[in-house]
C-alpha positions as CSV (number, residue, x, y, z in Angstrom):
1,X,0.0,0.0,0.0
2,X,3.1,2.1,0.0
3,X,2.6,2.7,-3.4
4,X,0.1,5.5,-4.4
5,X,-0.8,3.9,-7.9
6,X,-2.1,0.8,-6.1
7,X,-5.9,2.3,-5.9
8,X,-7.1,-1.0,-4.5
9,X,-6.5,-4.3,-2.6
10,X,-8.4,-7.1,-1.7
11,X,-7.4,-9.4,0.9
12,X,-9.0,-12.9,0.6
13,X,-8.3,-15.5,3.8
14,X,-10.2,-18.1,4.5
15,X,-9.3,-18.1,8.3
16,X,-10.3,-14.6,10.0
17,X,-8.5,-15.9,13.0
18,X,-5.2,-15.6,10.8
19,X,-6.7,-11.5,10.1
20,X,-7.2,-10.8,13.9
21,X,-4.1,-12.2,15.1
22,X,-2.0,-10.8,12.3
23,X,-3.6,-7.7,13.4
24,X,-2.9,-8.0,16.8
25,X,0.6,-9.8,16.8
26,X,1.9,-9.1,13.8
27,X,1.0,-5.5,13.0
28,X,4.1,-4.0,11.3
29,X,3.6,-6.9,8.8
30,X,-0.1,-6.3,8.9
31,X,-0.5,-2.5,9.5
32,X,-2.1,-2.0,6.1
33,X,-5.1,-3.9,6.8
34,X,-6.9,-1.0,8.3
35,X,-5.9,1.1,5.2
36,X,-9.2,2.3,3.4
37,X,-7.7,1.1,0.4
38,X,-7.6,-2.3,1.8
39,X,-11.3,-4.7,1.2
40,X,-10.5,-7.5,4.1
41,X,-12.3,-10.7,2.7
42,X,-13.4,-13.5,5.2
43,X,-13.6,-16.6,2.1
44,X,-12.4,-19.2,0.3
45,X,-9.9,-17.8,-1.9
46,X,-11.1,-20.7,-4.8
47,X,-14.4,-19.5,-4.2
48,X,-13.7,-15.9,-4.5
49,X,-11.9,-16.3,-8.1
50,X,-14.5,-18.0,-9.4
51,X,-17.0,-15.4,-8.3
52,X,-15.2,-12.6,-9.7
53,X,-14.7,-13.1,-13.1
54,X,-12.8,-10.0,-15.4
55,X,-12.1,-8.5,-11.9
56,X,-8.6,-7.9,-11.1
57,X,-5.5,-6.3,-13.0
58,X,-3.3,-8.8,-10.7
59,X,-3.1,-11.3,-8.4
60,X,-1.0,-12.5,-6.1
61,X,-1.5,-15.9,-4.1
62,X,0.0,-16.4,-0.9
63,X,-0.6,-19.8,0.3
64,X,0.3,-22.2,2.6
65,X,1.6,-25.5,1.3
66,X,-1.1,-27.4,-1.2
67,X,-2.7,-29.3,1.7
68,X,-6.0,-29.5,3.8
69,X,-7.9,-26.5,2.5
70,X,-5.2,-24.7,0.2
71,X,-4.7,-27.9,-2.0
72,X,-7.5,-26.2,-4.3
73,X,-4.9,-23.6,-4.8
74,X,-2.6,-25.8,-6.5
75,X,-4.8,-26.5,-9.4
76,X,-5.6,-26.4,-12.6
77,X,-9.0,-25.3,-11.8
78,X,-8.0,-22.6,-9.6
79,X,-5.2,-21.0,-12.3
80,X,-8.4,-21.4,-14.3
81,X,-10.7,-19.3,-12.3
82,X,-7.4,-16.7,-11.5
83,X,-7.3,-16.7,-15.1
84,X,-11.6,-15.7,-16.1
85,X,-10.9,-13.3,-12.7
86,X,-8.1,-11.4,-14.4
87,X,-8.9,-8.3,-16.6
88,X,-8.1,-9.0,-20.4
89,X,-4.0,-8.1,-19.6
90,X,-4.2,-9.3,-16.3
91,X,-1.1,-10.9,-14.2
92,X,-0.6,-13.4,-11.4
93,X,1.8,-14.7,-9.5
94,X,1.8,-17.5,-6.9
95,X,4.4,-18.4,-4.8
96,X,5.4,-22.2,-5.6
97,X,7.8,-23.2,-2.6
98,X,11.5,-24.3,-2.6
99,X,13.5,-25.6,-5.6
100,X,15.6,-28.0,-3.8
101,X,13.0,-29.7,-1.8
102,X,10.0,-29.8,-3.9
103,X,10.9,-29.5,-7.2
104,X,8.4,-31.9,-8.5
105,X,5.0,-29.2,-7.2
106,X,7.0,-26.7,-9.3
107,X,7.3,-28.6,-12.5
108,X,3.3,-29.5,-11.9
109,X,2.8,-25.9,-11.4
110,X,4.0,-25.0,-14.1
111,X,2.8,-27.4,-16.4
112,X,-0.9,-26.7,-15.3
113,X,0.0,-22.7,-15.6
114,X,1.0,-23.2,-19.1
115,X,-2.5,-24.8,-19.9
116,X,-4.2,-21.4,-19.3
117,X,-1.7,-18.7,-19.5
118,X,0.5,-17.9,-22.6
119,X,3.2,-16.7,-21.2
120,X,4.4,-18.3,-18.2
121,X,7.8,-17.8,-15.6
122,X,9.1,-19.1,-13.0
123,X,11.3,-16.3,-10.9
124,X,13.3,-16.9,-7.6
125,X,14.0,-15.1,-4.4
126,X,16.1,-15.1,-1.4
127,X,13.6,-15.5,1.4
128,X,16.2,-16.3,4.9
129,X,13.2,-17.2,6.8
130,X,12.0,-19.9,4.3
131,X,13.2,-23.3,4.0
132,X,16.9,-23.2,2.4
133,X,16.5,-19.4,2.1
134,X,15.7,-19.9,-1.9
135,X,12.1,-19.6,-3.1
136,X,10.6,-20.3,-6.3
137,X,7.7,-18.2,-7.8
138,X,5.6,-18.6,-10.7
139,X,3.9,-15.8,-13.2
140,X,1.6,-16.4,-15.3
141,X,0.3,-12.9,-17.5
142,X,-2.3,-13.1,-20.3
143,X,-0.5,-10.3,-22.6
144,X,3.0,-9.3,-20.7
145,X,6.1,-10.9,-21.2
146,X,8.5,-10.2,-18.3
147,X,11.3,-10.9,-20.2
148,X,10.4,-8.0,-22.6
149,X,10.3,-5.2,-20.7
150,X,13.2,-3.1,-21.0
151,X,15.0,-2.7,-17.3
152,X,15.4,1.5,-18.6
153,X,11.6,1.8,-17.8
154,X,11.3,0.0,-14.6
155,X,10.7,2.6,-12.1
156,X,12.6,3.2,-8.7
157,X,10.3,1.6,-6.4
158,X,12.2,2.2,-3.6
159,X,12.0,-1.7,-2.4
160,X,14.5,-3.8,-0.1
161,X,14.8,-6.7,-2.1
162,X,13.3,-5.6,-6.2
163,X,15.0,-3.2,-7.8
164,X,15.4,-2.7,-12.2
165,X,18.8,-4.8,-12.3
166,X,16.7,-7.9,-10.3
167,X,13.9,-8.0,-12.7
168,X,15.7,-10.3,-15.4
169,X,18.7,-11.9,-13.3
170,X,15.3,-13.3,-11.0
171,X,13.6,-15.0,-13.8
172,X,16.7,-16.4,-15.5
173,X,18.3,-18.0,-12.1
174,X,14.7,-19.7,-11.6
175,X,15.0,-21.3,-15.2
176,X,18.2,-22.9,-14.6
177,X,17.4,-24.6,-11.2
């Protein structure tokens, strides 16, 4: 919410228990929430997709691993629903664990990404707090190539981890894991 062109964000949990405590225990990580900006959603995030269809300009999953109730985010079906949710050049990114230790939901990931996005990526990230301090992402966009955009018109966001030179190097040391 830092970021004045962000004119909206939805927050969809399926555990309000995980809002209120966040809230309450957590709340330099979760200081935004009360931001008027901010729409706090009490739901199934599968369920919410699939209600919303031509919604959102992006969206970004962050899930726990793919079982009990998030293993519906690890689906065909739900890249799918992200997909008819998703305005007409609409992007989404999930976050699809660690490289060295589950390599095999990552390949699957991206295999059922590829069904129903053109243009697909995996990117990595140095997370210290996460298993093996490497984390895997993947992208999928219905128009947007992130390998095409020229680094020269990435603006300064002012970030601690992304900055221009990252954008590339990210996706490329992802590929070759």
């Amino acid at each position: 919410m830092k970021h004045s062109k962000v004119k909206k964000a939805v927050l969809v949990d399926i555990d309000g228990k995980v809002i209120e405590y966040s809230k309450k225990y957590l709340p330099t990580i979760a200081g935004e929430l009360d931001n008027p900006r901010v729409e706090v959603i009490v739901n199934d995030g599968f369920m919410h997709i699939h209600n919303h269809k031509d919604t959102y300009d992006v969206i970004m999953v962050h899930s726990t691993e793919p079982i009990g109730p998030a293993a519906n985010l690890f689906t065909r079906g739900f890249y799918q629903g992200i997909h008819e949710a998703l305005k007409a050049d609409g992007i989404f990114v999930a976050q699809t664990d660690n490289p060295w230790f589950k390599a095999d939901l990552i390949k699957s990931v991206n295999k059922d990404v590829k069904e129903v996005f053109p243009i697909v990526r995996v990117y990595g990230a140095n997370i210290p707090t996460y298993p093996s301090g490497l984390w895997t992402f993947t992208m999928g966009s219905k128009k947007y190539g992130p390998l095409e955009v020229d680094e020269a018109s990435i603006p300064e966001l002012h970030t601690k981890y992304y900055y221009p030179r990252l954008h590339k190097a990210a996706i490329y040391a992802a590929e070759v894991c």
